[in-house]
ZAMARGU-4260 file (C-alpha; in steps of 0.2 Angstrom, whole numbers, plus 5000, padded with zeros to 4 digits):
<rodrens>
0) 4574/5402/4868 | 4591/5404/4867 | 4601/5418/4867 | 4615/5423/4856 | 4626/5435/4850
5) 4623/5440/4831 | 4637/5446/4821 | 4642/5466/4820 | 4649/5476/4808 | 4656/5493/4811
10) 4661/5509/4802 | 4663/5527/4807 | 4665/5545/4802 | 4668/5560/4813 | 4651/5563/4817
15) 4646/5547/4817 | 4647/5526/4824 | 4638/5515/4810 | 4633/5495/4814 | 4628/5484/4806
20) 4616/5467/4812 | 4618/5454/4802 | 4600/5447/4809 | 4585/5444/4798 | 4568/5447/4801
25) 4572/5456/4816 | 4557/5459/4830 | 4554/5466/4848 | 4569/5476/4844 | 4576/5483/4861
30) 4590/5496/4857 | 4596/5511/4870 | 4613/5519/4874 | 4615/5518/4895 | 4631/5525/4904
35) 4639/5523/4887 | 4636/5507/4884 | 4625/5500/4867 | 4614/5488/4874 | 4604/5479/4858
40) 4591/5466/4860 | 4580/5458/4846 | 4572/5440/4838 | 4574/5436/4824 | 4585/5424/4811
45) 4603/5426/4813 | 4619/5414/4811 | 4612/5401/4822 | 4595/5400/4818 | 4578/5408/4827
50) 4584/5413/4840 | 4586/5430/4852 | 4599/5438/4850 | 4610/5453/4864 | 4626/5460/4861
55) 4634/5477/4873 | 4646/5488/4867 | 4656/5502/4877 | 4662/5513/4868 | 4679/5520/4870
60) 4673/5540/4869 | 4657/5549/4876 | 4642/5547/4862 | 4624/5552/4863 | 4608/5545/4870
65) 4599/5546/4855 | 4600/5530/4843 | 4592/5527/4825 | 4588/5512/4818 | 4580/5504/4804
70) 4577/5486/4802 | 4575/5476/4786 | 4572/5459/4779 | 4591/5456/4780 | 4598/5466/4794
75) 4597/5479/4807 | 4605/5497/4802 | 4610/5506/4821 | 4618/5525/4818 | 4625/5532/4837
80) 4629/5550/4834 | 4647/5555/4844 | 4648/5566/4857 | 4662/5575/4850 | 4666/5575/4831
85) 4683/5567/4831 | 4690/5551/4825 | 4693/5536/4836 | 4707/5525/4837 | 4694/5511/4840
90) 4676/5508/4843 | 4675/5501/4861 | 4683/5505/4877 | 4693/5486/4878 | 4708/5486/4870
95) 4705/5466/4863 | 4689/5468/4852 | 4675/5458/4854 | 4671/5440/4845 | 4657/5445/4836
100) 4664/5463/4829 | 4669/5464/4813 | 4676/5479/4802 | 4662/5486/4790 | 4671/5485/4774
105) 4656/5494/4764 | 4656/5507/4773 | 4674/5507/4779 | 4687/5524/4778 | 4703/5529/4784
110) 4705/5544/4793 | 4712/5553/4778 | 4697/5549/4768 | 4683/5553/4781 | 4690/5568/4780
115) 4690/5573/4762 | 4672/5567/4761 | 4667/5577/4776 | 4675/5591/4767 | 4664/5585/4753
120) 4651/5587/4761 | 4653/5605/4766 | 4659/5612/4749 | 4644/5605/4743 | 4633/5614/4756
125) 4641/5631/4755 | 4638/5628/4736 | 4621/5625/4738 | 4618/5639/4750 | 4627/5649/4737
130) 4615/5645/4721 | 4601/5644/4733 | 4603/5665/4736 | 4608/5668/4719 | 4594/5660/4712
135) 4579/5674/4714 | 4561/5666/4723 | 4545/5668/4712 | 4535/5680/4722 | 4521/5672/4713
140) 4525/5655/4715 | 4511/5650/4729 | 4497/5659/4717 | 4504/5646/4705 | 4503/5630/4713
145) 4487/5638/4720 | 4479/5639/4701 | 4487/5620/4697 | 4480/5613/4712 | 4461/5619/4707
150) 4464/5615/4690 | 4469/5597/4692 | 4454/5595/4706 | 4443/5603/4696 | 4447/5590/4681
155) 4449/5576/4693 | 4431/5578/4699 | 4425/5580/4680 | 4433/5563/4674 | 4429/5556/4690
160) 4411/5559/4688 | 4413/5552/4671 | 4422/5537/4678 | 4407/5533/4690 | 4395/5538/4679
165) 4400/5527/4665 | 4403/5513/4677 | 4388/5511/4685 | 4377/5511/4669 | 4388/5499/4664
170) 4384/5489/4678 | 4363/5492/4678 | 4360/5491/4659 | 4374/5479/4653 | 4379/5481/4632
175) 4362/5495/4632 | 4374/5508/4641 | 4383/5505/4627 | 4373/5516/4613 | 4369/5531/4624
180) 4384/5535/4631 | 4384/5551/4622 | 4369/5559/4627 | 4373/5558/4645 | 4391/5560/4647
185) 4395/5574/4631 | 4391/5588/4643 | 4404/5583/4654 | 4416/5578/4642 | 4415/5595/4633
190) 4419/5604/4648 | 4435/5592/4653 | 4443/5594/4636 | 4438/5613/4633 | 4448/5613/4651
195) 4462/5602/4643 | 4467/5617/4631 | 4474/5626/4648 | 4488/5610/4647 | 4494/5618/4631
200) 4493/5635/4636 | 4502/5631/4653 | 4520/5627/4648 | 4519/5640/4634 | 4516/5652/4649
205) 4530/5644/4661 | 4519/5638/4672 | 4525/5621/4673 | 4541/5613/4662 | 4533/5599/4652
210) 4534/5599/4633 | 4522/5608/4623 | 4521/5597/4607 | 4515/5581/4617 | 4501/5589/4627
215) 4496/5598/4610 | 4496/5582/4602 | 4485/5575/4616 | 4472/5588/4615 | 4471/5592/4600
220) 4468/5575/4596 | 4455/5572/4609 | 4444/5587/4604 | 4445/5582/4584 | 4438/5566/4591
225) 4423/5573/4604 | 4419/5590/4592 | 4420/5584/4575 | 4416/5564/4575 | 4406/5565/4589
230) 4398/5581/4592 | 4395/5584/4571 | 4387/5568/4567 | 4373/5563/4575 | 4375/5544/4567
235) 4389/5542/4579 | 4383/5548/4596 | 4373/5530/4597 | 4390/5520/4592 | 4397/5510/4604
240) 4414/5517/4601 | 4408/5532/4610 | 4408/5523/4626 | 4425/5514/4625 | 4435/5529/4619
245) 4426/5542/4633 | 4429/5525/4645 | 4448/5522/4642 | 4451/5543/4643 | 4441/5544/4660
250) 4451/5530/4664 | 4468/5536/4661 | 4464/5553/4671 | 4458/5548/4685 | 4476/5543/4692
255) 4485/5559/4683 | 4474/5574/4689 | 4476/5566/4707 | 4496/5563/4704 | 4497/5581/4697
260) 4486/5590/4710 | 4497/5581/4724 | 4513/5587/4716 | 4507/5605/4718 | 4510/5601/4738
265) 4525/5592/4737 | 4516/5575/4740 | 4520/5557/4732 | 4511/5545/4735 | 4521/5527/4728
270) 4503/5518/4721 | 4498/5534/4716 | 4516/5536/4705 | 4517/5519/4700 | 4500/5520/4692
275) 4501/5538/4683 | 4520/5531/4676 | 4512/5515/4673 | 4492/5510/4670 | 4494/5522/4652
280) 4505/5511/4644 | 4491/5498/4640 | 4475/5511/4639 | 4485/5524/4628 | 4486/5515/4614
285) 4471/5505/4615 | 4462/5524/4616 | 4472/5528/4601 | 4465/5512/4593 | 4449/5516/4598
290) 4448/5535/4590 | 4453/5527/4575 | 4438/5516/4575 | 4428/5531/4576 | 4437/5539/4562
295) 4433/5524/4551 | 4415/5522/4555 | 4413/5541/4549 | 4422/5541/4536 | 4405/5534/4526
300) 4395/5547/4536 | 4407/5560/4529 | 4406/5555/4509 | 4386/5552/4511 | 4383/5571/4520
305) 4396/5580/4511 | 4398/5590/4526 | 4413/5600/4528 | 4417/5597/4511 | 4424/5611/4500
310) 4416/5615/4485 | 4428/5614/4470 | 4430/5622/4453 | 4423/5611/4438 | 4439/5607/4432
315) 4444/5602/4446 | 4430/5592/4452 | 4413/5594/4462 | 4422/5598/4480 | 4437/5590/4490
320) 4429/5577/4503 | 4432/5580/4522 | 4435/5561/4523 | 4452/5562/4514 | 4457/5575/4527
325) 4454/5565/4540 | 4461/5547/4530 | 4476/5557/4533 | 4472/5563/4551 | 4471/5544/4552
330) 4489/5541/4548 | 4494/5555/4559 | 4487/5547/4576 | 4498/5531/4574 | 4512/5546/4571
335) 4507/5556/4587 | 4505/5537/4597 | 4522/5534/4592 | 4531/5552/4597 | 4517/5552/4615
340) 4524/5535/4619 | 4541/5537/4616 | 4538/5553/4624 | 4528/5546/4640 | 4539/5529/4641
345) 4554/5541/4644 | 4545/5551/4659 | 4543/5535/4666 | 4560/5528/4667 | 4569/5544/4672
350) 4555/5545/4687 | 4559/5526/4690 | 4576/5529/4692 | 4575/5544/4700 | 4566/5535/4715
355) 4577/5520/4717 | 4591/5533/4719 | 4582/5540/4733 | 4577/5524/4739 | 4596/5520/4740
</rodrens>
């Protein structure tokens, strides 16, 4: 293979010596500062073609040993810190620069303006420092995150057990899974959604910032569904609805209780973030769809069993049917689907934007 000399870019500040490779794909990188000299070495696709590619700089002033790099599909960032923090007339010891150099014009400052942004930099750091002591630690802070941690694990592990559960029935007994669901995941689900209530009680408290309306709507809306539907009337424990309204709620927790839990220890994992911002936007509402399905269905159960009913004056009538309460529970959920999703869709695009800020 031939070797040739990729073309370089170059900035600096007072601390600093940036270049910039312009060479794509880049392998078997070899970069190291020797006797003040830059010496860089590397395949990959540059102006030329496929080639390998060397360049050496030396550099007019004293820097330091230690280079960082980081390569991407398009180029080769390379940061050599300055042994002195001060600005250079120029980058390299020759007077005549080399062919291949090139001013960075991205990252290019005068003098004048390295310095107003150095300053920049330390105001901002001395007002950091400041908010920072004025800003008074919660001595409780760690028994906190302690309590979130176990709660999110704790519900983790139910739905998860659900999940799998669920799942492999499916899997052995086909459409039959279907009509039993009930019987041998309510257990399980009671004590999840009894749980749940802790996620309105938790922002009402301060423990964490979220909104208390949408996780009330959540709950509240859940445990109508599994207590009075499901848990009242014996007729609807062998529906299939059952299994694909416990399925798509396992479903949707089993990437937030993990994403939560790992937020309590300052951990993101990317899939994991992307799926909790992401996977509820088609299973939301179609577990929304699917408790109104099972709102219809007992709607008839209600009317024939009169239960919850209220018993009315004669003039009035013989009682006030439950099954009008919940006609108007009905509209309701497409009321709280509407304010959740608006509510979640936002979440999501201020997280998204706030990591392609970080990423750049």
């Amino acid at each position: 293979m031939q070797t040739l000399t990729p073309h370089v870019y170059w900035a600096q500040r007072h601390a600093d010596i940036y270049l910039r490779v312009e060479l794509s794909d880049a392998k078997n990188l070899d970069i190291c500062v020797q006797n003040n000299t830059l010496q860089f070495k590397a395949q990959g696709h540059g102006a030329k073609g496929d080639h390998d590619y060397e360049f050496s700089l030396d550099f007019l002033e004293p820097v330091k040993p230690e280079v960082s790099h980081r390569s991407t599909q398009r180029l080769v960032n390379v940061t050599v810190r300055k042994q002195e923090q001060r600005w250079w007339d120029r980058l390299t010891l020759q007077e005549r620069k080399p062919l291949f150099l090139a001013p960075d014009f991205d990252r290019w400052l005068d003098e004048s303006d390295a310095e107003m942004e150095l300053q920049a930099k330390e105001e901002e750091k001395i007002n950091k420092v400041s908010i920072e002591s004025r800003i008074r630690k919660d001595p409780y802070l760690g028994l906190k995150k302690g309590y979130l941690f176990m709660y999110n694990l704790v519900q983790f592990l139910g739905f998860s057990w659900i999940f799998v559960n669920m799942t492999v029935r499916l899997f052995i007994l086909g459409q039959d899974s279907f009509y039993d669901t009930f019987h041998t995941i309510a257990d399980m689900m009671y004590f999840c959604q009894m749980m749940a209530v802790a996620e309105v009680m938790n922002p009402l408290v301060g423990l964490v910032k979220t909104g208390v309306f949408p996780a009330m709507i959540q709950v509240v809306g859940r445990n109508v569904i599994l207590f009075v539907i499901f848990g009242s009337l014996e007729e609807m424990q062998n529906k299939a609805v059952v299994f694909f309204v416990f399925y798509l709620w396992s479903t949707i927790e089993i990437f937030r209780y993990p994403f939560y839990m790992l937020a309590c220890i300052d951990t993101d994992w990317k899939l994991l973030t992307w799926l909790r911002y992401s996977i509820w936007m088609p299973l939301y509402p179609l577990g929304v769809l699917a408790e109104a399905i099972a709102v219809i269905q007992s709607l008839p159960i209600f009317d024939e069993t009169r239960l919850y009913s209220i018993p009315l004056p004669t003039v009035l009538g013989s009682s006030f049917s439950f099954s009008f309460t919940l006609k108007i529970y009905l509209a309701l959920m497409f009321l709280g689907l509407f304010i959740n999703f608006r509510h979640l869709f936002r979440q999501r695009r201020r997280r998204m934007r706030s990591r392609k800020r970080k990423m750049n």
